[in-house]
C-alpha positions, 0 to 999 in steps of 0.5 A: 500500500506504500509503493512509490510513497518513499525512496530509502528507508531507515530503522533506528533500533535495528533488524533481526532475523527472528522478528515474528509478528501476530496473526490478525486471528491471534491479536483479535483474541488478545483485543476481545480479553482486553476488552472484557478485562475493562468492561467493554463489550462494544466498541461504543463501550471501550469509546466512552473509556477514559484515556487513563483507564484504557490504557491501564496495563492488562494481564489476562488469567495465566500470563505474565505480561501485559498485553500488547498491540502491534503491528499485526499480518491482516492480509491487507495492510500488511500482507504476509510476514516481512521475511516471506515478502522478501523471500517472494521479492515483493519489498518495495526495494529501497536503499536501507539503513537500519542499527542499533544501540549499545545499551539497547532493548535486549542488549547490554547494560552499563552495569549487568547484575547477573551472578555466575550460576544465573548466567549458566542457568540463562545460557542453558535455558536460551541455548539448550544443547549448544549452551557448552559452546556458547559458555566456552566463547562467553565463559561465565568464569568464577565472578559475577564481574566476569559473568555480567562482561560475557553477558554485556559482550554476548547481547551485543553480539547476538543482536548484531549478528541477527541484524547481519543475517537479516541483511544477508537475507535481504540481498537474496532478492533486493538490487539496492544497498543496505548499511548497519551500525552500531550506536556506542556512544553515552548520552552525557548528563545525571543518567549517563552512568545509570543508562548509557548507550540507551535505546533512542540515545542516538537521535539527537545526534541524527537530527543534530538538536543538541540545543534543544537540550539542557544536558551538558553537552561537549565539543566532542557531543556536537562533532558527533551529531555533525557526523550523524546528522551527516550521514542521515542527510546524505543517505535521504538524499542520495541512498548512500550516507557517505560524503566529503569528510566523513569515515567511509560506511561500507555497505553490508555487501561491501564488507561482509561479516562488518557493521559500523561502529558510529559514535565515540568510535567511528568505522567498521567493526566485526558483528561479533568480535570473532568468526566463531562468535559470528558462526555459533550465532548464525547456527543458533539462528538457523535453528530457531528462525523460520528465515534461516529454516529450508 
C-alpha cells in the first residue's frame, strides 16, 4: 500500500532475523480479553473509556505480561510476514539503513547484575544443547564481574549478528544497498552512568538538536551529531550516507561479516568480535528462525 510513497528507508533500533509478528486471528483474541478485562463489550463501550483507564496495563488469567498491540499480518495492510515478502521479492526495494544501540532493548547494560550460576542457568535455558559452546566463547568464569562482561559482550553480539543475517537475507532478492551500525556512544548528563548507550540515545545526534537540550553537552557531543546528522542527510538524499569528510560506511555487501561502529568510535567493526562468535550465532539462528529454516 506504500509503493512509490518513499525512496530509502531507515530503522533506528535495528533488524533481526527472528522478528515474528501476530496473526490478525491471534491479536483479535488478545483485543476481545482486553476488552472484557475493562468492561467493554462494544466498541461504543471501550469509546466512552477514559484515556487513563484504557490504557491501564492488562494481564489476562495465566500470563505474565501485559498485553500488547502491534503491528499485526491482516492480509491487507500488511500482507504476509516481512521475511516471506522478501523471500517472494515483493519489498518495495529501497536503499536501507537500519542499527542499533549499545545499551539497547535486549542488549547490554552499563552495569549487568547477573551472578555466575544465573548466567549458566540463562545460557542453558536460551541455548539448550549448544549452551557448552556458547559458555566456552562467553565463559561465565568464577565472578559475577566476569559473568555480567560475557553477558554485556554476548547481547551485543547476538543482536548484531541477527541484524547481519537479516541483511544477508535481504540481498537474496533486493538490487539496492543496505548499511548497519552500531550506536556506542553515552548520552552525557545525571543518567549517563545509570543508562548509557540507551535505546533512542542516538537521535539527537541524527537530527543534530543538541540545543534543544539542557544536558551538558561537549565539543566532542556536537562533532558527533555533525557526523550523524551527516550521514542521515546524505543517505535521504542520495541512498548512500557517505560524503566529503566523513569515515567511509561500507555497505553490508561491501564488507561482509562488518557493521559500523558510529559514535565515540567511528568505522567498521566485526558483528561479533570473532568468526566463531559470528558462526555459533548464525547456527543458533538457523535453528530457531523460520528465515534461516529450508
Amino acid at each position: 500500500m506504500a509503493k512509490g510513497l518513499f525512496a530509502r528507508a531507515i530503522e533506528e533500533s535495528g533488524s533481526n532475523i527472528s522478528a515474528t509478528l501476530r496473526t490478525l486471528a491471534e491479536q483479535e483474541k488478545d483485543g476481545v480479553r482486553f476488552a472484557e478485562a475493562k468492561g467493554a463489550h462494544s466498541l461504543a463501550d471501550l469509546r466512552a473509556i477514559s484515556w487513563k483507564d484504557l490504557m491501564t496495563p492488562v494481564t489476562v488469567a495465566g500470563g505474565d505480561a501485559p498485553l500488547r498491540f502491534g503491528p499485526v499480518v491482516d492480509g491487507h495492510l500488511l500482507p504476509a510476514l516481512p521475511h516471506e515478502i522478501f523471500a517472494q521479492g515483493k519489498q518495495n526495494d529501497v536503499p536501507e539503513l537500519t542499527g542499533l544501540n549499545k545499551d539497547d532493548l535486549g542488549g547490554g547494560v552499563p552495569h549487568p547484575d547477573t551472578t555466575v550460576e544465573a548466567f549458566e542457568k540463562s545460557a542453558s535455558q536460551r541455548y539448550g544443547d549448544m549452551s557448552g559452546a556458547f559458555l566456552k566463547l562467553y565463559p561465565a568464569g568464577s565472578s559475577n564481574e566476569q559473568a555480567g562482561l560475557s553477558q554485556n559482550a554476548s547481547a551485543r553480539d547476538q543482536m548484531r549478528t541477527s541484524m547481519y543475517l537479516w541483511a544477508l537475507n535481504r540481498a537474496k532478492t533486493a538490487k539496492t544497498k543496505a548499511y548497519t551500525y552500531y550506536w556506542d556512544h553515552t548520552l552525557p548528563g545525571p543518567d549517563a552512568d545509570k543508562y548509557g548507550a540507551f535505546h533512542t540515545s542516538e537521535v539527537p545526534y541524527v537530527f543534530n538538536s543538541l540545543a534543544k537540550s539542557d544536558r551538558p553537552f561537549t565539543d566532542a557531543d556536537h562533532k558527533i551529531a555533525e557526523m550523524m546528522s551527516s550521514y542521515w542527510a546524505n543517505f535521504a538524499t542520495t541512498g548512500d550516507p557517505n560524503g566529503k569528510g566523513l569515515p567511509h560506511w561500507p555497505s553490508v555487501s561491501e564488507k561482509p561479516g562488518m557493521t559500523m561502529e558510529v559514535g565515540d568510535k567511528t568505522a567498521p567493526i566485526s558483528v561479533a568480535g570473532s568468526k566463531a562468535k559470528e558462526e555459533f550465532f548464525t547456527e543458533f539462528f538457523a535453528k530457531r528462525s523460520p528465515v534461516q529454516r529450508p
